[in-house]
N, C-alpha and C positions, 0 to 999 in steps of 0.2 A: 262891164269890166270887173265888177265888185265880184258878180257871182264867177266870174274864172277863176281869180283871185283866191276865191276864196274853196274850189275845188280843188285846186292845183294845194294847200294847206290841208285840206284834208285828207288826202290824198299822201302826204308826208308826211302826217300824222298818222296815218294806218300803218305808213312802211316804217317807222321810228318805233313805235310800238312791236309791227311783227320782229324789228332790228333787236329789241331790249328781251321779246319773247326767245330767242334765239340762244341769245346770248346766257339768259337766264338756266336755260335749258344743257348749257357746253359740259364737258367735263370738268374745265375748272372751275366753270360755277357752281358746280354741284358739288365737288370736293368740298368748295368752301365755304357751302352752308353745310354741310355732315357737319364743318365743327364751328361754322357761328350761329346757325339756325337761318340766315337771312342770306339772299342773290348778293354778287358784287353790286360794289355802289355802280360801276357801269351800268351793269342793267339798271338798278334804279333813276339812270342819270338819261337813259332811252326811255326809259316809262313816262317819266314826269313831260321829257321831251315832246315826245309822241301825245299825250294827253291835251296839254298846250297848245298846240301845234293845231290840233285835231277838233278843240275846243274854238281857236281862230277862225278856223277855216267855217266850221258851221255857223259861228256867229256873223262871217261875212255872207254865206249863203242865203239865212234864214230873216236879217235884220235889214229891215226896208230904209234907207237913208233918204229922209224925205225931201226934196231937193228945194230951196227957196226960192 
């Protein structure tokens, strides 16, 4: 059940990250680094998301809970 768990996280982890790439990529996010240098905080608020998220889910896949 851990390793579902924790596919189904990674899994919304990719798609937060491809959501934040997207976004990063719009026209208004690019208008608005021409004049601040940096993405909307939205996309940074999907990056961080998606990282997180994406981070959970392999530590639910890869980390063996040893059962007592």
């Amino acid at each position: 059940m851990q390793k579902i768990i924790g596919v189904i996280c990674l899994v919304i982890g990719l798609l937060l990250l491809l959501k934040g790439h997207d976004i990063a990529n719009s026209i208004g996010s690019q208008v608005t680094k021409a004049f601040t240098g940096e993405p909307t905080s939205n996309a940074n608020h999907y990056f961080v998301a998606g990282i997180a998220v994406a981070l959970l889910g392999g530590s639910l896949i890869f980390w063996n809970r040893k059962k007592a």
